[in-house]
Each structure stands twice: as structure tokens, then as C-alpha cells.
Wavefront OBJ file of the C-alpha trace (Angstrom):
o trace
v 0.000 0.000 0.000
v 1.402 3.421 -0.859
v 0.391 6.218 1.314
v -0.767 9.810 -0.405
v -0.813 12.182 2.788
v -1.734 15.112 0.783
v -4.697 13.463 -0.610
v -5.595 11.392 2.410
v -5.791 7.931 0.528
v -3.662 5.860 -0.588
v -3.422 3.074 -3.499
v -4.205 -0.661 -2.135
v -3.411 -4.187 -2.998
v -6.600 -4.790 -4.467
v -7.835 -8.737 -4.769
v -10.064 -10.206 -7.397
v -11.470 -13.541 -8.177
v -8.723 -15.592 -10.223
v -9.632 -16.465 -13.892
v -12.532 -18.843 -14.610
v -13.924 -17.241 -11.778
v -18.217 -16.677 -13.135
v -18.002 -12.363 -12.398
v -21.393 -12.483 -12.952
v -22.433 -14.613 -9.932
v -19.315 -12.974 -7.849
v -20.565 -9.407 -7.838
v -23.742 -8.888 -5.470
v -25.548 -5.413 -5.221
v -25.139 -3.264 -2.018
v -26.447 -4.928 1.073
v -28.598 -1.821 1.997
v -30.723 -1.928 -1.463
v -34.016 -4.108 -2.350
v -34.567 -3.977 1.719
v -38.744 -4.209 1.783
v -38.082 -7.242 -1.336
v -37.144 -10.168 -0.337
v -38.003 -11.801 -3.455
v -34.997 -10.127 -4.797
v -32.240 -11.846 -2.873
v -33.976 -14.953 -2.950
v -33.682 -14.957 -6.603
v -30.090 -13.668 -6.240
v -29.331 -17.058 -4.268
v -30.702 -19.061 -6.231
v -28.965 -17.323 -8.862
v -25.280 -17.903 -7.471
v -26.075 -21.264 -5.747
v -22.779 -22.906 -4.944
v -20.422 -20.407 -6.832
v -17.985 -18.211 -4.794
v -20.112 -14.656 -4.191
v -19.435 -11.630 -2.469
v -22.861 -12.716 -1.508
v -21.460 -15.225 1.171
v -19.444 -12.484 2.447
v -21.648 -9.279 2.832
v -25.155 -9.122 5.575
v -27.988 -8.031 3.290
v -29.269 -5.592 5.656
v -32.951 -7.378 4.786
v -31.871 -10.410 7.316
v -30.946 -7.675 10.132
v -33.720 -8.417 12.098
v -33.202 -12.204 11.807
v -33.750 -14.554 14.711
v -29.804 -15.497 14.578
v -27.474 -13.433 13.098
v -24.406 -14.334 14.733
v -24.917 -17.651 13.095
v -24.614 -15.683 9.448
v -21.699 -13.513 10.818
v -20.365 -17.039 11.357
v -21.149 -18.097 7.715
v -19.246 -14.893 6.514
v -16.141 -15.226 8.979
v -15.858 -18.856 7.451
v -16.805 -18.188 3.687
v -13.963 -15.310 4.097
v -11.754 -17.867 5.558
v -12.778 -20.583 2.231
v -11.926 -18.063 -0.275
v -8.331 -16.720 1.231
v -7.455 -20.669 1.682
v -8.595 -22.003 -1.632
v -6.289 -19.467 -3.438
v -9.321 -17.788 -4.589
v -8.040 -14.229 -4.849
v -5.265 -12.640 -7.508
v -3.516 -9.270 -5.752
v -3.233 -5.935 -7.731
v -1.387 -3.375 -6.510
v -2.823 0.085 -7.569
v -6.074 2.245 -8.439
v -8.585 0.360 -10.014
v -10.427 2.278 -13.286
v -14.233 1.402 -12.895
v -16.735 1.984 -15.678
v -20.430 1.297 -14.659
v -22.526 0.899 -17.422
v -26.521 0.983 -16.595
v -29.721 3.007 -17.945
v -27.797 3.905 -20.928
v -24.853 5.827 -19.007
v -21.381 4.946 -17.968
v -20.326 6.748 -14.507
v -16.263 6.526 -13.992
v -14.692 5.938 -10.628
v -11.297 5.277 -9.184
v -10.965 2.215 -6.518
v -8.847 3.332 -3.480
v -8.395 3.164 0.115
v -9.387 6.130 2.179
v -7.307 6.765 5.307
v -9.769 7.441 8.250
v -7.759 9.372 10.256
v -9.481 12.083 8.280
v -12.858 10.582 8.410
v -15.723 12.120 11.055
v -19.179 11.299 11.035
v -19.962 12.964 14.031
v -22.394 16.202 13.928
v -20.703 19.527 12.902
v -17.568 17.647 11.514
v -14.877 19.539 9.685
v -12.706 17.114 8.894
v -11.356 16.230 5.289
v -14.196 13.095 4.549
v -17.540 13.880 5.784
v -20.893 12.267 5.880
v -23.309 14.437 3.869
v -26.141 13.250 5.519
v -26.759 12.079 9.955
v -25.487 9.368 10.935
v -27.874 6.541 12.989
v -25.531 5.903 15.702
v -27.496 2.409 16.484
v -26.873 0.970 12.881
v -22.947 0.960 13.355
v -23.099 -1.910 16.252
v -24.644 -4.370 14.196
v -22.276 -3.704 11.392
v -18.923 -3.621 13.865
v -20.109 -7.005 14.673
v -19.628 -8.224 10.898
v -16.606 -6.280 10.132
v -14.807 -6.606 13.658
v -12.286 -9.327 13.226
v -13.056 -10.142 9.783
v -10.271 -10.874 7.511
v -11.602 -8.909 4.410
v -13.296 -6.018 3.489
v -15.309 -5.848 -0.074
v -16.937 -1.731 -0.207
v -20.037 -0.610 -1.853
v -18.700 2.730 -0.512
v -18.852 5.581 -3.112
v -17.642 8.640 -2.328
v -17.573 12.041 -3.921
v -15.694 14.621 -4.975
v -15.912 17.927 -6.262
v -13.960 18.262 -9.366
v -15.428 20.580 -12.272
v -12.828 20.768 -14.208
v -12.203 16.863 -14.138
v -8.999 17.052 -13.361
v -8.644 13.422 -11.304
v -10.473 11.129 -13.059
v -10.854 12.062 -17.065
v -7.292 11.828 -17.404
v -7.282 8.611 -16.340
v -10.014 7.822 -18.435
v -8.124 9.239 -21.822
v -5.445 6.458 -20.773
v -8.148 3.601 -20.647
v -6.566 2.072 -23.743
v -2.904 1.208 -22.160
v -4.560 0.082 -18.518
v -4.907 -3.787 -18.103
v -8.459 -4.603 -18.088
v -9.106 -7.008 -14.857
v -12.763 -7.465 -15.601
v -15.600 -6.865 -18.144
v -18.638 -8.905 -17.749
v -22.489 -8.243 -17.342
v -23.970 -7.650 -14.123
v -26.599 -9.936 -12.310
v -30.679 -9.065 -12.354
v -30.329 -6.547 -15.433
v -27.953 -4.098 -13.481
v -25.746 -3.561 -16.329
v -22.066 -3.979 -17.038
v -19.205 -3.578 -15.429
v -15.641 -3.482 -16.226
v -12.551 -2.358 -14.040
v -8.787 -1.022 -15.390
v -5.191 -1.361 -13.369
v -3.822 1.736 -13.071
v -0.422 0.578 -12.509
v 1.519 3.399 -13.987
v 2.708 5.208 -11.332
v 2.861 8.738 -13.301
v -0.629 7.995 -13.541
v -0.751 7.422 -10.176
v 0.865 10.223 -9.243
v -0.914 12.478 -11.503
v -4.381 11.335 -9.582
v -2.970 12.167 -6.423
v -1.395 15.321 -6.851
v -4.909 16.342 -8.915
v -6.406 15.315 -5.293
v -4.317 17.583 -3.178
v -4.381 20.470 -5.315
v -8.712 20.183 -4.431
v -7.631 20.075 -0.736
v -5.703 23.416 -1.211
v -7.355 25.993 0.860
v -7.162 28.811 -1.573
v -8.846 27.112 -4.420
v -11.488 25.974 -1.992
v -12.034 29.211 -0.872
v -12.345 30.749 -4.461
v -14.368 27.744 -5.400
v -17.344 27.930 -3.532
v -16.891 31.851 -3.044
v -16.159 32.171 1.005
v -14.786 35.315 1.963
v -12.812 33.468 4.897
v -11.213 30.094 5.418
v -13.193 27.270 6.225
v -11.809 23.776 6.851
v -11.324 21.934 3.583
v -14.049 19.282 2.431
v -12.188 17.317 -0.207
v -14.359 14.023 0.310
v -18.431 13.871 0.814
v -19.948 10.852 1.602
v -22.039 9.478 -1.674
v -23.170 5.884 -1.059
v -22.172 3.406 2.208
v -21.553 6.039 5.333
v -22.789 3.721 7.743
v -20.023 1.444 6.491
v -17.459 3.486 6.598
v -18.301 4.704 9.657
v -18.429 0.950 10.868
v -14.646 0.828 10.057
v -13.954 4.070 11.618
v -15.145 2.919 14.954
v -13.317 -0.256 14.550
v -10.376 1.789 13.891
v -10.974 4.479 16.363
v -11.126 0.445 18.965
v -7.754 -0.372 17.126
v -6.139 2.547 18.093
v -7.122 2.523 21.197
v -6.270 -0.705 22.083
v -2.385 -0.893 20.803
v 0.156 -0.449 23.041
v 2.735 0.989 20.484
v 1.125 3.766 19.316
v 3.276 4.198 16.319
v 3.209 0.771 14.929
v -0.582 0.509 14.809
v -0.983 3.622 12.153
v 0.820 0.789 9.943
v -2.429 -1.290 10.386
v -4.679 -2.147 7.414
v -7.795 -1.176 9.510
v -6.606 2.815 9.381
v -8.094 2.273 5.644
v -11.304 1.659 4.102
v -11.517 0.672 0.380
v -13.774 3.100 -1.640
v -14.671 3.977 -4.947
v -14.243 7.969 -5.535
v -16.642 9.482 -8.229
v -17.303 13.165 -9.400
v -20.086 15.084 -8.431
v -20.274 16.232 -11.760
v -20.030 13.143 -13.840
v -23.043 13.143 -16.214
v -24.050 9.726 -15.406
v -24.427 10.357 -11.380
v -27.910 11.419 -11.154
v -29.017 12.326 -7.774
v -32.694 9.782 -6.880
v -34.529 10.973 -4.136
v -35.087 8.502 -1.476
v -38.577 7.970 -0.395
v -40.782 6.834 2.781
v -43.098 3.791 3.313
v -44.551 3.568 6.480
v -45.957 0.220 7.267
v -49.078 -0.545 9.776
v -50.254 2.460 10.986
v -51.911 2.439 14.310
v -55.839 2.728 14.481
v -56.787 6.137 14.465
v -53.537 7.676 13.342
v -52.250 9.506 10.488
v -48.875 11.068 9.684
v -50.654 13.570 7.411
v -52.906 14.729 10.901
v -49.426 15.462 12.994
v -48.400 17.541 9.377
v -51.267 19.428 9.247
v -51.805 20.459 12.554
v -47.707 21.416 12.562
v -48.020 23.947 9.882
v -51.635 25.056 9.687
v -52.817 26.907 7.261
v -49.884 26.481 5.576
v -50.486 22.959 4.719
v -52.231 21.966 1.576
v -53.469 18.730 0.624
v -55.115 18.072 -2.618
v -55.716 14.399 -4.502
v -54.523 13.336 -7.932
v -56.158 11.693 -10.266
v -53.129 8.913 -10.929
v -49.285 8.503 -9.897
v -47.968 10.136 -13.047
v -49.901 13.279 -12.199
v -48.391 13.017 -8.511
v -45.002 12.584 -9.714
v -45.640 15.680 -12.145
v -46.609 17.881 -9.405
v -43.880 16.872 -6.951
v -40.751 17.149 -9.331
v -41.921 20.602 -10.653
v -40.052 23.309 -8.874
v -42.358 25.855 -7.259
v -40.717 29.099 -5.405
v -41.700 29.190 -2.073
v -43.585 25.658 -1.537
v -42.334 22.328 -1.297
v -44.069 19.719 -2.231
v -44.629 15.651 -1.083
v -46.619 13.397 -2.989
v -48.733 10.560 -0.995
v -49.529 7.488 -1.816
v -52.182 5.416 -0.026
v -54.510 2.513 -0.602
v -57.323 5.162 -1.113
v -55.256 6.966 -3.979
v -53.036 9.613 -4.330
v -52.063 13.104 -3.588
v -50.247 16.017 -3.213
v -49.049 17.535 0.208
v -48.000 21.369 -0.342
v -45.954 23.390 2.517
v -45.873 26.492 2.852
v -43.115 28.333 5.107
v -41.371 25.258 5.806
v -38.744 24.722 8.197
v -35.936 23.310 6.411
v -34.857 23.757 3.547
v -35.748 20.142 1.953
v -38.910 18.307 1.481
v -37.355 15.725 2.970
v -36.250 17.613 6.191
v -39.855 19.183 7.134
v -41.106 15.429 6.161
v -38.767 13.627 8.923
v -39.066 15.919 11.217
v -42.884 15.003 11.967
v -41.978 11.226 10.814
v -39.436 10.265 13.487
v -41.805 11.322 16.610
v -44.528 10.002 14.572
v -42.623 6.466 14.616
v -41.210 7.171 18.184
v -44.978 7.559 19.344
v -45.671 4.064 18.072
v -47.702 5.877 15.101
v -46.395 3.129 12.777
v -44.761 -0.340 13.076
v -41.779 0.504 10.968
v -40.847 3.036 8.554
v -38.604 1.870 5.505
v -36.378 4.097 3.096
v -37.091 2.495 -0.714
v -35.054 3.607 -3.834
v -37.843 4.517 -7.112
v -41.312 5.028 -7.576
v -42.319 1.804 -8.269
v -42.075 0.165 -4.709
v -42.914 3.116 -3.209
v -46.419 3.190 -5.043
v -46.651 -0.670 -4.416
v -46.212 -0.651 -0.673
v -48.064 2.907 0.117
v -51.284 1.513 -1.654
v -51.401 -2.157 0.139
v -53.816 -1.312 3.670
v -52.705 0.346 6.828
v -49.293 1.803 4.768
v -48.725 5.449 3.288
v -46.057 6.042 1.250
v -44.199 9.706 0.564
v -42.984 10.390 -3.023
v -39.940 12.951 -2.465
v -38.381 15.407 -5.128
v -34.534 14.990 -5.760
v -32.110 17.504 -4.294
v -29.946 19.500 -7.302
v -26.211 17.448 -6.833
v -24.561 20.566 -7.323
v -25.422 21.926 -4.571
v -24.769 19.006 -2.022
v -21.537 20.397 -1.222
v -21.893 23.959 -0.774
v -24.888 22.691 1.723
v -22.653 20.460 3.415
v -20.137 22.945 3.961
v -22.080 25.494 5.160
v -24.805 23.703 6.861
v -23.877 20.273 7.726
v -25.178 16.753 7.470
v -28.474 16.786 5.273
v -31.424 15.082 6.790
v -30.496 11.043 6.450
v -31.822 8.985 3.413
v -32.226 12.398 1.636
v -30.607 11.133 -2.100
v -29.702 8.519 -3.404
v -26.946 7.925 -6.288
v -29.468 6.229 -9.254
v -31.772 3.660 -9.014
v -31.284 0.669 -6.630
v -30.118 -1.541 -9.815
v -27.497 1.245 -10.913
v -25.923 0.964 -7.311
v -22.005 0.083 -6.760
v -21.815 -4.110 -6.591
v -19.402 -5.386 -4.570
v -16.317 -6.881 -6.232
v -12.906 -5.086 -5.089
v -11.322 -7.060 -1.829
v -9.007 -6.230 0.586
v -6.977 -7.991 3.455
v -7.908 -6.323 6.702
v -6.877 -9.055 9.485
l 1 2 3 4 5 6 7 8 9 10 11 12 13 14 15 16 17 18 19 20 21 22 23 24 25 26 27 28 29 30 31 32 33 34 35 36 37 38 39 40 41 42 43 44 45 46 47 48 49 50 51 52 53 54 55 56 57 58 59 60 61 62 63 64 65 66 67 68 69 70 71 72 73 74 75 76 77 78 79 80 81 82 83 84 85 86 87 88 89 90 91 92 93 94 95 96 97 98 99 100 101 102 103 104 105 106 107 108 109 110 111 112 113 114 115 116 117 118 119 120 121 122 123 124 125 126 127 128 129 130 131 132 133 134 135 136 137 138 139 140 141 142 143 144 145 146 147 148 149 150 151 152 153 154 155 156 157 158 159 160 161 162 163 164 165 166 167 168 169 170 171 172 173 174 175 176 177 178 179 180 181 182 183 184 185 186 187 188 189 190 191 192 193 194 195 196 197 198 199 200 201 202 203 204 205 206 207 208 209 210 211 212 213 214 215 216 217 218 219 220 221 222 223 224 225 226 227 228 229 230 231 232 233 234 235 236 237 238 239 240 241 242 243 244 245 246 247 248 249 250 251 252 253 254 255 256 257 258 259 260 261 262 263 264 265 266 267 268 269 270 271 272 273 274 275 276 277 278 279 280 281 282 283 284 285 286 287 288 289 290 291 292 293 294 295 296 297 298 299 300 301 302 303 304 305 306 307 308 309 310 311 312 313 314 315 316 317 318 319 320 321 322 323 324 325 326 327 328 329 330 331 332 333 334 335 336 337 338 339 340 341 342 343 344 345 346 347 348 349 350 351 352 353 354 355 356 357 358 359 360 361 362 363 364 365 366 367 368 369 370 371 372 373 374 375 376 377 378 379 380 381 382 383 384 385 386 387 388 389 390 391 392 393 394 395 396 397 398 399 400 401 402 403 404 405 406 407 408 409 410 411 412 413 414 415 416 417 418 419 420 421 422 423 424 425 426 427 428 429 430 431 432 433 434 435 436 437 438 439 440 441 442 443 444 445
């Protein structure tokens, strides 16, 4: 592993299936999508079977609530264990290139490992990597659990960075044609294709990193986003997977802890996560809202009631005669009014605020949901990625559903900056299918 202090990553010995290897059954989606479907993973194993799968080694976060976990955590410990044993894995020292094809776009990333010492989640962080959107403190146990101790670590961690004049990444891209190409194959369930480059060339290399630290330089961060004073430099913003890299911060924070020689330990594997970094301003990285389901309401209550009597007359609610005309309401910009589209087994509307109190949508929306949920208003509340499940599971009885607008991605980190995390689940990078699969590894124990 080569350290990049100035950029605060460094490049990783990267391990991939050996040849013959079926890609196609390897890479599984992140663990976080396709959480109300269970229909989807169980096609998924049937799908891989017997073959090796980043499936044995990942917790889709569907089976979190299952009577046993610690006898999965066991299964992944031991189908880590398999893999590393059988020879399974071919190292790579360097970036990886990655080209996602899906939808009819190609979004370009660079594979990496991202050295946590600049990494904090916690509220009001100015540190160099930061979470663009709160943190649920009591989802990082569960996941320390799997990742504490395990001997591998496979990311479906994107993260972003600001880079307008594509200055990191393109020129790796104009270079495609002299990389070594490690993969190229089609993804499972229609997701699209995938294929991955060694950057190996250490001008290359070099040329990425020093791109990278001339973004952390505080002058052209200042003249960037316009400040008229120094503020503390955000080079990295959390895109996908910040409760999974903030599961290997704690462990690491634990590690550090722990050691006795304080020196040796900032040597160990666990000060890194592996990542994929992508653009804010690559075409193909479209900004999905993320929207609500809330699942058996309690007799006699209603989310809508707690909204309405919150803003008063400056709530609106008016029905629509289908979901495309809902949809069409809620993604048209209106000055001075945000809008949230419902969906319910009695039909759908359109819920207009007035006045709000945040600035999102999706803020003024959680902030009646959570004490809604807290007050036992609902049995559960889940966070589902395109309009299609959202529709399905707010019309079945005793559900609602809340269709959200998407945020504008060019302003995600100018809002960060200057006010912080964004409410949680507020975007989400594409369409569940078009998320990052897992299929990088790297040694960690």
C-alpha cells in the first residue's frame, strides 16, 4: 500500500477472483438496497447457488432483524476464511479504473483506500471526509459485529468529490486504452455492465494524487465555492455506504485505542477503508430521491394529521387523479412551496408546505416522521429507492407512502459545507439496480 498524505488515501493491494472465476455470480448489489423485497435476494441465491459470491461475504441488511445473526456472521467469517485458503483471490497493486454501465450511461470511478484518520461522522464535523447526511448511531453496532475481526473487506462505498474541471479522473479515463483490463462482464438481475482497469503506472498514479491535493488546497477551496474566509477543507463527501465506513472508523478508532505501540498501529490495514471515488459532476451520477413507506399504521392515526396540525394553514393537501400526475406535481419546482406526494390505498395526492422549516422536502417530512414512529404511530418506517415500490407498498392497507423530489447534486456540497449533514436517506446515487456491486477485496486481518 502506498500512502498519499496530501490526498488522504492511498493506493491498495486490491484482490479479485482468479480467472474462470463466473463475475457475474461474484458481484452482489449493495447490502442496503431491495430492503422491503425479499423476493430479490432470494432470486439472487438461487442465482449464485454454490459459486464463490461476495454474496457469502456481505449481511444483506434485509436479514438484520433475523432470529440469529451471529450464526450468518459465522457463515461470513468462514466463507472469508474458504476463499483466502482455496487461493481464490489474484492481488493488484494500484487504483482500479471502474466503468459502470446501466440506464444507458457509464459513470467513472477510481478504486482506493481512504485513510480514516481524516474521516468524522460525528455532527458539525470539519474534517477532510464527511458524511453528507446524519449518521444513525445504532446501525454501526450491528455492522462492527460483521466487520470486527473479519479478515476482508469488499466496499459498496462511493464517495464524492468535487472536481469541475475533471482534473482526477478524465485523465485517467483518456489512458483507458494502455490500462490492463481485470474485468468486463455483465452484471446480475439486469444491473448492467461492469468493467474495471489497473492503473499501474505510477505517473498515472501520481498524476491522480497530486490532482487530489491540489482540491484540498485551501485557496482554491475558498475561491471555489466563493467564502470570503477560510473554512476547513471538504475534499471528500460521503455518496453511497456512510454507515459502512463509519463501521470501520469505529473499529479503527477500537484499534487505536487498544495498541500499546502507538506508532506501529498507524501501519495497520484497519486505518483504511476501500472506496470507490466518483465526481459530483459526472453526467451519469444522477441524484434519486429517497422515499418513505410507512408500514401498519396504528388505528386512528395519520402522519398527514401530525403535518397538518404542525403547519396550519400552511399545509395543503389536494388528490390526484393517478401517480404520473403526482409525480408531475412533486418534481416541478415551485418558489416558495415544497411539495410531497402521498400514496395510499385510497389513492393519491399532493401535500404542499408552505413556510417550511428546512430547507428540503425531505427535512420538514422527517421531522414530523421520526416522533410520529417514536410515538408508536407506525410499526416501521422503511427508506425504498424509485417510484415503483414506493407506489406498491403505500397503496397495500394500513401503509402510506411519501414520493420525495430529488435535491440539485450541485449543490450538495456547498450545503454540506455550510450547513452540515443533510437530513439522512435524503438522495440517493441512481436507481437501486445502478448501485455500486461489490467486487474489489481487501486484506484487513
Amino acid at each position: 500500500m502506498r500512502a498519499y498524505e496530501s490526498a488522504g488515501v492511498a493506493a491498495a493491494d486490491v484482490l479479485l477472483p482468479k480467472a474462470g472465476t463466473d463475475l457475474s455470480k461474484w458481484a452482489v448489489v449493495a447490502c442496503d438496497q431491495y430492503t422491503s423485497e425479499p423476493a430479490y435476494w432470494d432470486k439472487v441465491k438461487a442465482y449464485v447457488g454454490d459459486a464463490p459470491s461476495t454474496l457469502a461475504i456481505i449481511y444483506p441488511e434485509i436479514f438484520l432483524d433475523e432470529k440469529d445473526p451471529e450464526a450468518r456472521i459465522r457463515s461470513i467469517r468462514q466463507a472469508m476464511s474458504s476463499y483466502l485458503s482455496q487461493g481464490l483471490f489474484v492481488a493488484h497493486e494500484g487504483l482500479v479504473y471502474v466503468e459502470r454501465h446501466a440506464a444507458g450511461k457509464t459513470r467513472c470511478g477510481l478504486v482506493l483506500a481512504l485513510d480514516l484518520e481524516h474521516y468524522d461522522y460525528s455532527k458539525g464535523s470539519i474534517s477532510l471526509v464527511r458524511a453528507t447526511e446524519g449518521t444513525i448511531l445504532e446501525r454501526i453496532p450491528p455492522r462492527v459485529k460483521i466487520r470486527q475481526g473479519a479478515p476482508l473487506e469488499s466496499p459498496h462505498i462511493m464517495v464524492l468529490i468535487d472536481d469541475p474541471e475533471g482534473r482526477v479522473i478524465d485523465p485517467v479515463r483518456s489512458r483507458k486504452a494502455a490500462l490492463e483490463r481485470l474485468y468486463h462482464f455483465d452484471l446480475m438481475m439486469d444491473s448492467g455492465h461492469l468493467d474495471g482497469y489497473l492503473v499501474s503506472d505510477r505517473a498515472i498514479e501520481t498524476g491522480v494524487m497530486d490532482a487530489l491535493a491540489a482540491l484540498r488546497d485551501p485557496a482554491t477551496f475558498r475561491g471555489k465555492y466563493g467564502f470570503d474566509r477560510e473554512r476547513p477543507v471538504l475534499l471528500y463527501a460521503m455518496g453511497d455506504g456512510n454507515h459502512s465506513l463509519a463501521t470501520a472508523k469505529a473499529i479503527w478508532e477500537s484499534t487505536k485505542q487498544a495498541a500499546t505501540d502507538k506508532r506501529a498501529v498507524m501501519e495497520a490495514p484497519t486505518r483504511y477503508a476501500l472506496v470507490e471515488i466518483v465526481n459530483v459532476h459526472d453526467p451519469a451520477l444522477v441524484f434519486e430521491p429517497i422515499h418513505r413507506v410507512l408500514f401498519e399504521l396504528a388505528p386512528g392515526r395519520d402522519p398527514l394529521d401530525d403535518l397538518a396540525k404542525h403547519y396550519g394553514e400552511r399545509y395543503k393537501l389536494e388528490a390526484c387523479a393517478s401517480l404520473a400526475a403526482m409525480k408531475a406535481r412533486v418534481d416541478a419546482p415551485a418558489a416558495g412551496v415544497q411539495r410531497i406526494g402521498v400514496i395510499r390505498s385510497t389513492g393519491h395526492g399532493v401535500v404542499e408546505l408552505r413556510g417550511a422549516d428546512t430547507n428540503l422536502p425531505v427535512g420538514s417530512l422527517q421531522a414530523i416522521l421520526d416522533p410520529f414512529l417514536k410515538s408508536k404511530g407506525a410499526a416501521r418506517i422503511d427508506y425504498v429507492h424509485g417510484t415503483e415500490p414506493v407506489d406498491s407498498l403505500g397503496r397495500k392497507p394500513r401503509n402510506i407512502g411519501f414520493y420525495l423530489p430529488a435535491m440539485d447534486k450541485h449543490e450538495l456540497f456547498r450545503s454540506v459545507i455550510i450547513d452540515g449533514a443533510l437530513p439522512r436517506k435524503t438522495f440517493s446515487m441512481g436507481e437501486a439496480f445502478e448501485k455500486r456491486f461489490y467486487m474489489e477485496c481487501r486484506r484487513i486481518g
